[in-house]
N, C-alpha and C positions, 0 to 999 in steps of 0.2 A: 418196743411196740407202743403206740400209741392210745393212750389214756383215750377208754371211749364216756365219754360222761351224759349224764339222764338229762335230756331239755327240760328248758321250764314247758310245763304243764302235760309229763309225759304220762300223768293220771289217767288222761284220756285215752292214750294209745293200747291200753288192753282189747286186745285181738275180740277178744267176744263182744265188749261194747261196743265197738265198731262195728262188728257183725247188727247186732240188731240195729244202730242207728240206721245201717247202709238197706236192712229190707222195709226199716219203716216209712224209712224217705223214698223206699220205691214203692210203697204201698204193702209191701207183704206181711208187713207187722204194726200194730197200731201204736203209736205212741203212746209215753208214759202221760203226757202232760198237753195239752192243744190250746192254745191262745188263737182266739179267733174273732172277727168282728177290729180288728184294731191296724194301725196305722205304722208301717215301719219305718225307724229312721236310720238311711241306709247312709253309713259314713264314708261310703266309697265314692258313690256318684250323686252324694247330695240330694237327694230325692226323698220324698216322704210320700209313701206308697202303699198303699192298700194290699197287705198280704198277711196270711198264717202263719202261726212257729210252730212247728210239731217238735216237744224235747224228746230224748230218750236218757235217763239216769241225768248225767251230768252236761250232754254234749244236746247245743242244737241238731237237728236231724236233717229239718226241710222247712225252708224259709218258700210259699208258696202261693198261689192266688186264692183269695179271700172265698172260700165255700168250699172249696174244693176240695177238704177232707173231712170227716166227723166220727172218726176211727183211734178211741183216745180212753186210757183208761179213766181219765180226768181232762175235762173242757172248762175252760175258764174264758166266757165273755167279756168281751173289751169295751162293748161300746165307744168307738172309736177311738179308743188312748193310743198314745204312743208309746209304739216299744221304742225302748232304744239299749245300748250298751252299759253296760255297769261301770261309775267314774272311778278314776282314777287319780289318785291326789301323789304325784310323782317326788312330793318334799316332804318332811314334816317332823316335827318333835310331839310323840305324843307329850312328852315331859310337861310342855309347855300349858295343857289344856289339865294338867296337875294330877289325872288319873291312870290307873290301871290299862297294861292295853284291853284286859277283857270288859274293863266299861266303856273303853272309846268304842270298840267295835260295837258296844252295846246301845250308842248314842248314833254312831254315822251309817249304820247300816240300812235302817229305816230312813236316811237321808238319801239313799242311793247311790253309795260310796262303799265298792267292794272290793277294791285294794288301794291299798297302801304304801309308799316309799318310806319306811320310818327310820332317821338315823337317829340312834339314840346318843348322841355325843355325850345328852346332859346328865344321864346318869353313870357314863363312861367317865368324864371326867369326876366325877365324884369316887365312883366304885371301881376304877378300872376293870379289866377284862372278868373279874369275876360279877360285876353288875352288868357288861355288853352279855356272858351267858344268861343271867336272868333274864333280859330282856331278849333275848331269843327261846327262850323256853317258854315266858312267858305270852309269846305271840301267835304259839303254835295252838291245833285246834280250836279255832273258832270260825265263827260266822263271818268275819270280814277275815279277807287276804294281807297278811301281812308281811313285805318283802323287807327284811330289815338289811342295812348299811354299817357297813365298819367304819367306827369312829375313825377319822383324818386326823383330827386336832385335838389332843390331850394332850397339853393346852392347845387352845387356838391361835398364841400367841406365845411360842417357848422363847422364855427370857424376859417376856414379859410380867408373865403372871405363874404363878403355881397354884396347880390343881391337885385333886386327889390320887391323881397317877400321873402319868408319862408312856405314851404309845410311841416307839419307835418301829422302826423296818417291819424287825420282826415281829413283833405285836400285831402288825397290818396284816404280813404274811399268813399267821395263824387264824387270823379270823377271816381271811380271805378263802384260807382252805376250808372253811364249814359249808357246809353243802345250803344253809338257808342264808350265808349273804351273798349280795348280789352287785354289789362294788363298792368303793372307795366314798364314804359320806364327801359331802360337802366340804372341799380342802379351804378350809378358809384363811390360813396363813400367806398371804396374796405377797408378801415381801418375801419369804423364806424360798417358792416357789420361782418369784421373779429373779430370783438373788440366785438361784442354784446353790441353796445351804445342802449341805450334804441330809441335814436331817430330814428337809420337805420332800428333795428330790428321790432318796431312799422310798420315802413313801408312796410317793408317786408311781413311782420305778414298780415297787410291789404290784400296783393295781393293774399296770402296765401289762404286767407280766402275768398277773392271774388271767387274762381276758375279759376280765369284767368292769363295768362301766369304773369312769371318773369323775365325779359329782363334782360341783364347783361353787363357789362364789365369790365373786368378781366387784365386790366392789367399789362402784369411783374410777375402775380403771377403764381404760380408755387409749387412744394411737399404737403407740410402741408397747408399753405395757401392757395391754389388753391380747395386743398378738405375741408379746412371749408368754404371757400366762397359759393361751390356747398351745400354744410351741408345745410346753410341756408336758401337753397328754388331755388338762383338763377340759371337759368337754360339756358341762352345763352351766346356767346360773339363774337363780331367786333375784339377786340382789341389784334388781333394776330402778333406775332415780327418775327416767322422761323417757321423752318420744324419742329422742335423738341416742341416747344410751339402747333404749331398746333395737334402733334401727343400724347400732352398729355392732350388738352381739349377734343382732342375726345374720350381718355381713360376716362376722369371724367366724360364723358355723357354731356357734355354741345354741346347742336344743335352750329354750328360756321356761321356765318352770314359775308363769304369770304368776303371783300369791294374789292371796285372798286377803292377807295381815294389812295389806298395805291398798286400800279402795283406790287411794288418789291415785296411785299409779296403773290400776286396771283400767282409767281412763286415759291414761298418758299412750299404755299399749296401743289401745282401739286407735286414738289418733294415728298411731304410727302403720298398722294396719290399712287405714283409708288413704295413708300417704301413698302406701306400697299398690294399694288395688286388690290387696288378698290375701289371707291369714296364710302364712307359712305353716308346714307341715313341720317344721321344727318349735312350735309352740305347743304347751301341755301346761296342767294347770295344777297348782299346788296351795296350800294354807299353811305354810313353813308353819307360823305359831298362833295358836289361833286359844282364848282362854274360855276355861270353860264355861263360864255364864254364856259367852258369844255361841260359844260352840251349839249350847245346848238350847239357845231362842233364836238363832238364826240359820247353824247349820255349817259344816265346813265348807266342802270343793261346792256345796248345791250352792251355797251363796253368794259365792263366787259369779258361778254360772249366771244367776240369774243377775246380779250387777252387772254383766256383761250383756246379756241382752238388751237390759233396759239402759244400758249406754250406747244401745245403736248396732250391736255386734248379730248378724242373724243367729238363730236356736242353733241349728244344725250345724256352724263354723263352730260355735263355743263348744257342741258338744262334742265334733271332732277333737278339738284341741285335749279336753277331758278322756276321750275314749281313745281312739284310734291311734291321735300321733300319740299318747302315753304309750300305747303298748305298744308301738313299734321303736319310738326310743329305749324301752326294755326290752326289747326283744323278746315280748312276748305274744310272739302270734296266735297264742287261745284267745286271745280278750283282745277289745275294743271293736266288735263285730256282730251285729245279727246276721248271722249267715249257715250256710249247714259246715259243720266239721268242725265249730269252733264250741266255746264254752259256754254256756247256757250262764253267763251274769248278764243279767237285764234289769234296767228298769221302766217301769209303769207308768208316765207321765201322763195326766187326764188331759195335758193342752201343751204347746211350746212358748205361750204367754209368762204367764206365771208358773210354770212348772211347776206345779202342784203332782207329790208322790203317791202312787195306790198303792202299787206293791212294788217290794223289790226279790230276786232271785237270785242265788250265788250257787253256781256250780248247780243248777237244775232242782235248786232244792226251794221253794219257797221261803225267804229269809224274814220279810217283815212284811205287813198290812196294813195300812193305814197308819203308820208313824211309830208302828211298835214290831219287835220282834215276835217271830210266832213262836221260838222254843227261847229261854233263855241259856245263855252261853254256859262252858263248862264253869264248873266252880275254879276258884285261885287256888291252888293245894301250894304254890311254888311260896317260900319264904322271903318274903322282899329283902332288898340290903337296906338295913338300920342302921342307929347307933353311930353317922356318920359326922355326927360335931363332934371333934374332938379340941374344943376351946375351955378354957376358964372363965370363970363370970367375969365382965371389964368393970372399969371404974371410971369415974366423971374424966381422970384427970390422963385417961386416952385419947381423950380428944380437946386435950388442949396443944395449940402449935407451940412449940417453947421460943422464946427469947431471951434468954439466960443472962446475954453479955449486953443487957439493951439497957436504961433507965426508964422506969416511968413517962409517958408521955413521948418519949422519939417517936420517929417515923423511922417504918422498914418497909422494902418494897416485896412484896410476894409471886407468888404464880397461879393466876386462876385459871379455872378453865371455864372459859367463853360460850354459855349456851348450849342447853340440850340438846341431846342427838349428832345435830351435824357440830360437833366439839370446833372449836378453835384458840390455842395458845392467846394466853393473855396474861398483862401484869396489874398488880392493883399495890398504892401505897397504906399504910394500914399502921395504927396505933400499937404501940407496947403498952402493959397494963399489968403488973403483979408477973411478970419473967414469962407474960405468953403475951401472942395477937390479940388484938380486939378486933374480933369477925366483924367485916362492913353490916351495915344494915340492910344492905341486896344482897345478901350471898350468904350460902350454907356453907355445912361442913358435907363433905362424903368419906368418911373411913372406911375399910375394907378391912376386915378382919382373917387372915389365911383361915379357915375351918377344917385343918388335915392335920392340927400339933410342928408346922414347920416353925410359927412364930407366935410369940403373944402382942407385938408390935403393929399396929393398923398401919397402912399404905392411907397417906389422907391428901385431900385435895380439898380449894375454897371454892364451890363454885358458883358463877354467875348467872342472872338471868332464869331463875328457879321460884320465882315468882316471892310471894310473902309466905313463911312458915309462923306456926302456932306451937309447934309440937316434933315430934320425928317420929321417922318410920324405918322400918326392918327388913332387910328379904334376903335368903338364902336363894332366891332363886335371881343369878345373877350372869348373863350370857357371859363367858360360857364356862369359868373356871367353877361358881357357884360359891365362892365363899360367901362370908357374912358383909353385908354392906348395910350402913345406920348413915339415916340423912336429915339433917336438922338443924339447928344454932344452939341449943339449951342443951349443956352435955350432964345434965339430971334425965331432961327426957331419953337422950341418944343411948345415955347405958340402960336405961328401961327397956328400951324396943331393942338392945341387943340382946342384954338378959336373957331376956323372953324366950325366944328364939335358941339359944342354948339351952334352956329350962328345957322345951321341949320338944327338940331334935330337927329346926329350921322351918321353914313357911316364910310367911309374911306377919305383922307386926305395927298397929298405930298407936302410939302413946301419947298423948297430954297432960301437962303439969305434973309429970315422973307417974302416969298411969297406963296403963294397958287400955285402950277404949275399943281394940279388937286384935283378935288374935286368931289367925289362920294357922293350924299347923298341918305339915306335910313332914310325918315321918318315913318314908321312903325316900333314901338320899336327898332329903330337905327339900324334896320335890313334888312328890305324888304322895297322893291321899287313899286308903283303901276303900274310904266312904261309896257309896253310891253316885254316879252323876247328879244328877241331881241332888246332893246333899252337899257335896263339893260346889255346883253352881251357885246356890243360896250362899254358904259362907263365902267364896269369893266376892262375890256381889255386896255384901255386907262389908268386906275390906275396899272394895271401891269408895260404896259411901263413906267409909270411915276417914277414906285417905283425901275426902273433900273437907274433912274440919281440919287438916292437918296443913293443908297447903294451897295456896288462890294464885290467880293470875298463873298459871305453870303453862306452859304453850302446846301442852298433850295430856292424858290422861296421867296420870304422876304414876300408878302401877307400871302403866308400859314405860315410860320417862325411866325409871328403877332401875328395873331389871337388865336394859342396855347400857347403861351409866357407864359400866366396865368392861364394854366391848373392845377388846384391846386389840382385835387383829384387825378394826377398821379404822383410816384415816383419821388424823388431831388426835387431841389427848385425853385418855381414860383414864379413869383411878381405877388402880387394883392393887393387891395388896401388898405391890413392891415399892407403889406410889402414882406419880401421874407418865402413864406412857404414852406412847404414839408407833402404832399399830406401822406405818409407813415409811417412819425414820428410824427406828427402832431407839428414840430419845426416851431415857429415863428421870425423872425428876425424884429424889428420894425423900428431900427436904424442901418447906413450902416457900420458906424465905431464899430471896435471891439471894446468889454469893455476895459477899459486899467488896 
C-alpha cells in the first residue's frame, strides 16, 4: 500500500477553516481581518491593482475590488501600500549571521522575510546528527518559517579535510526521513559528485529516492562538467561568478538561488536578464551568508531585493523571483501568492521604490509593525551543543615550518598559495634561519588547527597577496569543516589569537604584540552566540574594526577573506588542517617545502 504522506502546508486544509474561509469570501461570514484602501501585487500577471484582502485565521479568503466589503471583525487601512507576498530566502546558514534561529527570526521577520531555506551544515559539521537535531528543534514554533535541509557535506571535502563528523548514505537517509526536512542541503563536493565516488553518489542517490529536492553548488563549473553535475540529480545553485555562468545554469535547468552575500554579482545577473528579455521563472533569491552587523542595518533577502531594483530590475520581477518562483521551486503552493485559498504571509510595502516595511503577517497573524515584532518569540528552553574545542593550548614553535637538514642562510623553495578567494598554486624561494623558513615579508602564515582531538599537528600554508600584517587573527568559524584557523607572521601573536579561542570555546579573535585587542566568543559550536541581535551585531562590528589594526591593503574585508581561506571543496588551494588541498584535483600538499 502506498505511503500517503501530509503536503507542505496541510495546516490549512482543516475542513472547518475552509468552511468559513469559503462563506466569507462569499459574503456569508465576515472576515477575521480586512486590508482595505491598498494596492495588490499580483505575481501571476504582473499587475499592481487596486483590490481588498479579506483573511480568515491563517488563510486568505477573497482577494477582491477595493470597497466592496466592510464586514471584518478587524479593518486595517492601507492608504495605498502594497500588498504583496511574504519573502522567501531559498539558501542560508543562519550559523553564518552567528545567532540563535529564535533571534534571526526575531531580526528578519520585521524585514518581510517569512520563510526560510536553512541548511545547517555549519553546525552539522561540528556537532554531527546530534547538533542537525538541535537545529531542527530549534526552529520549530516561531514567527518565521523555517524549512531546514539535511547537511550533504560533513565534510565538504572528504579527504580533504576532517570535521567533527562524517554523514554518509545513511546519515542522509535518516535525516531525510524526518518529517521537517525538506531535501538534500547544498552538495558541494562538485569532484566527488562529477567523479561518481561511491560516497557522493550514495548521497545523492538518498535524496533521489526520498523525493525531495537536491540543493546544489556548482562552482566554476561549466561545458561538460556542469552537465554531469546536473546528470546527477543536482538541481540548484548560489554559487554564481557573471553574466555568462549565470546564463548557462539557467540553460542547464538548474533553479539559481541569486545571494545577497555577493552584490557584484546581483548586477552580473540583471545583465544577464536584459541579455535574455526576461527574468526566468527558475530564479529565487537567497543570502546564503549574510553577518550579523549586515544583517541587522541592512537586512537579508529585503536588501537584496531592493539592490535589485535599484540596479534596473522592475519591483514586481524581483519580487516574483523572492515570492512566487521560491515557492514553486519548493513546492509549496501555500505561499508566494495574494490570492483566495492560499496563506495569508504578506507584506506591507508603503511604495515599490524603496520598499520601505509597515507591517508584516505570517500565517494570518499579524507578525511585526513598523520594524519590530508585535509578540516576542518563544523562549530557547533547548540546550545548545557546547564544549566543542576539544584542543590543547598551542605554542609559538607550531608555527614554525621546519628545516632541519638545511644550514643557516640556504635557499629552499616552498608552496604558497597565490591570493585570496579565487586561490592559485604557486612557489616562492625563501631563507633557512635557526632549522625553520624565514617567512617572506609579503606573505603570512595560515595554520589550521583540527578542533575534534584527531590531531595536535596544524595543516599550514605561506600565503600570498594578504596585504601587510601587524598582528594575527583567530576564527573557529572556518567554511566549512570549522576548525581552528590563526593568520599572521609573529607566532607569539598567532598562539595568542589561538589560545584565546580554546580558552573560550571558539569565535573570532585579534591579537597585537602577544595581546587580545578583541575577542568575540561564540560558544555554540564555535559558532553562535546566545546574546541578543543586537548585542551579537555590536561585538562583531567591534571585531571588524579590530581586524583593521591587524591587517592593510587585504583586497576584501579580512573577516570574510578568514573564514573562506579553507574552502576545500572549491577550486586551487585551501589550507586545512591536513594541509594545502585543492577541492578539484583532489592534490594534497602535507609539507610546505618543495621535494628537493
Amino acid at each position: 500500500m502506498t505511503e500517503i504522506k501530509a503536503k507542505p502546508g496541510a495546516d490549512l486544509d482543516d475542513p472547518a477553516l475552509r468552511d468559513r474561509a469559503v462563506k466569507a469570501a462569499a459574503g456569508e461570514h465576515p472576515f477575521d481581518i480586512l486590508l482595505t484602501g491598498g494596492l495588490v501585487a499580483d505575481m501571476v500577471t504582473g499587475e499592481l491593482r487596486e483590490a481588498d484582502v479579506g483573511l480568515v485565521g491563517p488563510l486568505i479568503a477573497s482577494v477582491h475590488p477595493r470597497g466592496g466589503r466592510a464586514d471584518a471583525a478587524r479593518i486595517i487601512e492601507l492608504d495605498g501600500a502594497v500588498v504583496a507576498p511574504g519573502l522567501i530566502d531559498t539558501h542560508l546558514h543562519i550559523e553564518s549571521s552567528m545567532i540563535t534561529p529564535r533571534s534571526y527570526a526575531e531580526v528578519v521577520v520585521p524585514q518581510g522575510t517569512t520563510t526560510i531555506c536553512w541548511d545547517p551544515h555549519e553546525v552539522g559539521n561540528v556537532g554531527g546528527l546530534d547538533a542537525v537535531r538541535w537545529a531542527v528543534a530549534a526552529a520549530r514554533d516561531l514567527p518565521l518559517r523555517i524549512l531546514v535541509e539535511a547537511p550533504s557535506c560533513v565534510p565538504s571535502a572528504p579527504g580533504l579535510e576532517r570535521a567533527g563528523a562524517v554523514f554518509d548514505a545513511s546519515a542522509m537517509a535518516e535525516m531525510l526521513s524526518w518529517p521537517e526536512i525538506i531535501g538534500v542541503a547544498e552538495v558541494m563536493d562538485m569532484r566527488g559528485v562529477i567523479e561518481r565516488s561511491p560516497h557522493m553518489s550514495s548521497i545523492v542517490q538518498a535524496g533521489l529516492d526520498s523525493g525531495k529536492r537536491v540543493f546544489g553548488h556548482a562552482r566554476g563549473l561549466s561545458d561538460a562538467p556542469l552537465q554531469a553535475f546536473c546528470a546527477a540529480g543536482v538541481e540548484s545553485d548560489h554559487e554564481l561568478t557573471g553574466e555568462q555562468d549565470v546564463l548557462s545554469k539557467l540553460r542547464a535547468g538548474l533553479t539559481l538561488e541569486l545571494r545577497g552575500s555577493h552584490p557584484d554579482m546581483a548586477i552580473e545577473a540583471v545583465k544577464a536578464f536584459e541579455t535574455l528579455g526576461h527574468v526566468p521563472q527558475t530564479v529565487t533569491l537567497c543570502t546564503d551568508d549574510i553577518f550579523p552587523d549586515d544583517l541587522v542595518a541592512k537586512g537579508g533577502v529585503i536588501a537584496l531585493v531592493r539592490l535589485l531594483v535599484t540596479a534596473g530590475m522592475k519591483p514586481l520581477d524581483v519580487l516574483r523571483c523572492g515570492t512566487l518562483n521560491a515557492a514553486r521551486w519548493l513546492g509549496r503552493n501555500d505561499l508566494g501568492l495574494i490570492a483566495p485559498g492560499r496563506r495569508a504571509d504578506m507584506v506591507i510595502y508603503g511604495d515599490l521604490s524603496s520598499l520601505p516595511i509597515q507591517r508584516v503577517f505570517v500565517s494570518g497573524h499579524e507578525a511585526a509593525i513598523g520594524g519590530a515584532l508585535t509578540t516576542s518569540p518563544r523562549p530557547d528552553t533547548l540546550i545548545a551543543p557546547k564544549g566543542t574545542m576539544k584542543l590543547a593550548p598551542v605554542t609559538e614553535a607550531a608555527f614554525h615550518i621546519p628545516a632541519p637538514d638545511l644550514a643557516d642562510g640556504e635557499k629552499v623553495r616552498i608552496h604558497t598559495v597565490h591570493t585570496p578567494r579565487f586561490t592559485r598554486w604557486a612557489e616562492r624561494n625563501v631563507v633557512v634561519q635557526n632549522g625553520a623558513i624565514v617567512l617572506p615579508e609579503d606573505c603570512i602564515i595560515m595554520a589550521v588547527f583540527n578542533r575534534y582531538g584527531m590531531s595536535d599537528k596544524p595543516g599550514i600554508g605561506v600565503m600570498e597577496g594578504w596585504g601587510e600584517w601587524r598582528g594575527a587573527f583567530a576564527t573557529t568559524i572556518l567554511h566549512d569543516s570549522h576548525n581552528l584557523a590563526v593568520f599572521g607572521r609573529n607566532p607569539t601573536d598567532l598562539a595568542a589569537a589561538a589560545n584565546a579561542l580554546i580558552e573560550c570555546g571558539g569565535g573570532m579573535a585579534a591579537v597585537i604584540d602577544g595581546k587580545s585587542t578583541c575577542v568575540l566568543d561564540l560558544p555554540v559550536c564555535g559558532l553562535l552566540s546566545e546574546e541578543p541581535p543586537l548585542v551579537v551585531a555590536e561585538r562583531f562590528a567591534a571585531m571588524r574594526a579590530a581586524s583593521l589594526d591587524i591587517a592593510t591593503d587585504v583586497p576584501a574585508p579580512l573577516v570574510k577573506l578568514v573564514i573562506g581561506a579553507s574552502l576545500a571543496c572549491n577550486p586551487g588551494p585551501h589550507v586545512t588542517d591536513l594541509g594545502i588541498t585543492d577541492g578539484m584535483t583532489g592534490r594534497i600538499v602535507t609539507e610546505a617545502i618543495v621535494a628537493l
